[in-house]
N, C-alpha and C positions, 0 to 999 in steps of 0.2 A: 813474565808469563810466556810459556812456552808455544809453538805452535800449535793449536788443535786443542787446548784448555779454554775453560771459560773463565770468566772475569768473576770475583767474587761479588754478588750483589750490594750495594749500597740500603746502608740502615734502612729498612722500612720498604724497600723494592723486593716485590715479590723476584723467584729468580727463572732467569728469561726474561725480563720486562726488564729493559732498557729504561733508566733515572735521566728525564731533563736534562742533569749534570752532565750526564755523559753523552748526549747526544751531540754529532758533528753542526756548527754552525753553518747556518746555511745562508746568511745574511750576505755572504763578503760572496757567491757566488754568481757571477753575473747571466742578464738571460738571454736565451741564445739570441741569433742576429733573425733566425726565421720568426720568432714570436712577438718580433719588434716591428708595431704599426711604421706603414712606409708610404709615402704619396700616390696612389695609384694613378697612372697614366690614361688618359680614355682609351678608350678600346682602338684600334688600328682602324675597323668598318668605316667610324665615321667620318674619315678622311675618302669614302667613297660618295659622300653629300657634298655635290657642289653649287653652288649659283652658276647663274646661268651666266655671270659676267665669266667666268673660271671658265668654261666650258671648254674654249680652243685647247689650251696648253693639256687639258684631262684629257682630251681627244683626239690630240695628237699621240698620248701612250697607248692610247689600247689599240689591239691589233683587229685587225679587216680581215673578214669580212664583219660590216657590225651591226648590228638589230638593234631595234628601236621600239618600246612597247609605252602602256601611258595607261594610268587607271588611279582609282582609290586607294585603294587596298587597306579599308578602313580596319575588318579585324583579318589579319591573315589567317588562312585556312589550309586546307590538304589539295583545294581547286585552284588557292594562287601559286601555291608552288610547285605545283607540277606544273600548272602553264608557264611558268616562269622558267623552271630547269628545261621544257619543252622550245621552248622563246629564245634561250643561250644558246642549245642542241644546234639551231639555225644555222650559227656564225662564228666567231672566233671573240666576241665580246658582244653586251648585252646593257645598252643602256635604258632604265625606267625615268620616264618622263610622271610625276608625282601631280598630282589638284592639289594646289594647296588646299585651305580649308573654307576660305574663301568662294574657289570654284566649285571645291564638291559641294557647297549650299546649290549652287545652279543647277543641279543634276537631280534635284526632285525623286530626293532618295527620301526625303522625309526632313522634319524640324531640326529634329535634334541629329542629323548628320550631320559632318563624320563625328564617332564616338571616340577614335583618336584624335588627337592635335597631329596637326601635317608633321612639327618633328619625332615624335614618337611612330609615325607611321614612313617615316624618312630612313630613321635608323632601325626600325625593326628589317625593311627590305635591304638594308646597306647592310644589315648582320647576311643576306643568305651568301653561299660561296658563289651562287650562279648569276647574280648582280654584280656588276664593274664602275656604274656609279647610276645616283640618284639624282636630281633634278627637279623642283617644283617649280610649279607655274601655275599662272591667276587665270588665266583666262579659261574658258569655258569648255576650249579645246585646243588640244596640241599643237595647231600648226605653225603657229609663230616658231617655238621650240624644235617643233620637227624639219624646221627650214634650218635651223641653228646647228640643229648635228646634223644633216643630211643622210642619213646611216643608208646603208645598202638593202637594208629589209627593215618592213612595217608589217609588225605582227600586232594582230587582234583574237578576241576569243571568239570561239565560233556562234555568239551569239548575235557577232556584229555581219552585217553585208558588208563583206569588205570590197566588193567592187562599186560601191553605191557611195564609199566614203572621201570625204575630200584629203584625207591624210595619204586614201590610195594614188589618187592624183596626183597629188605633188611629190611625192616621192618618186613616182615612176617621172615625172618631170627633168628629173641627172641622170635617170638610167636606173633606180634602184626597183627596187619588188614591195610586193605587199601579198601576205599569207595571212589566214585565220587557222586559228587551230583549236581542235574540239576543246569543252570545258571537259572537269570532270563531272560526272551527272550528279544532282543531287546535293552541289556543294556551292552555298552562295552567303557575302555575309548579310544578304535583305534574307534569306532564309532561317538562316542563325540564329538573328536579333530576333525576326517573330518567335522563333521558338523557345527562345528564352523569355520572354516577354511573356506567352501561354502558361508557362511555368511558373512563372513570378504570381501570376495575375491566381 
């Protein structure tokens, strides 16, 4: 058969219409290397979750000047991460002191708080780029922890008095500072949850 001629059709095939017979084996060809399931590695963030035994060696990488902040951050919002990119803005590294879940029952946020588990709520903040590492603790408040890093600055939101706070104290105790910085208005997740909850109800 010449170039540019067609094949004469096989008994009983219409013509155009390619016969099983003739069609290329596709069995013997093998499937690429991208469509081939592969071990996925965990994500890189969560290597920014450490215990507090790990703390020194994480803390000796990151660079100073370094912030130190501490909260729930049950559902993250548009109000935690801008105080949080606003909290990094500070210093040259930015470390979140986490409640576990144990301590956010203390905090009389209600029963059924926190609606995340402390590691889901570990790894969703160790996912943002403006967090350098995470940290939970049980107690009730930071300051065991916040002796632990000693960071140069103690940010809170501005819905705390930060000069009325023991965290402002003892930081300022090696020299370091303590700043509050506005929320954003209107964004809370006790606001949230009621609102979803009127919705449901």
């Amino acid at each position: 058969m010449k170039f540019g001629e067609r094949a004469a059709p096989t008994q009983g095939t219409p013509a155009g219409v390619r016969s099983f017979a003739t069609m290329p084996d596709m069995s013997s060809r093998s499937t690429p290397a991208s469509t081939v399931d592969a071990p996925t590695a965990p994500p890189a963030f969560l290597q920014k979750i450490v215990a507090q035994t790990d703390l020194p060696p994480a803390l000796a990488l990151l660079p100073r000047p370094l912030v130190f902040t501490n909260g729930v951050f049950d559902i993250l919002h548009r109000g935690h991460v801008t105080y949080l990119a606003q909290a990094r803005a500070q210093g040259a590294s930015l470390v979140v002191g986490l409640n576990s879940d144990a301590s956010a029952r203390t905090l009389g946020k209600g029963p059924d708080r926190p609606l995340n588990a402390q590691d889901d709520r570990a790894a969703v903040l160790a996912a943002l780029e403006s967090v350098d590492l995470v940290v939970l603790f049980d107690q009730s408040t930071p300051l065991a922890l916040l002796n632990l890093v000693r960071p140069d600055l103690y940010v809170k939101g501005g819905d705390y008095a930060i000069e009325t706070l023991a965290e402002t104290t003892l930081v300022r105790s090696w020299g370091g500072h303590a700043m509050a910085i506005p929320l954003v208005a209107g964004r809370s997740t006790t606001a949230l949850v009621q609102r979803i909850r009127r919705h449901r109800g």
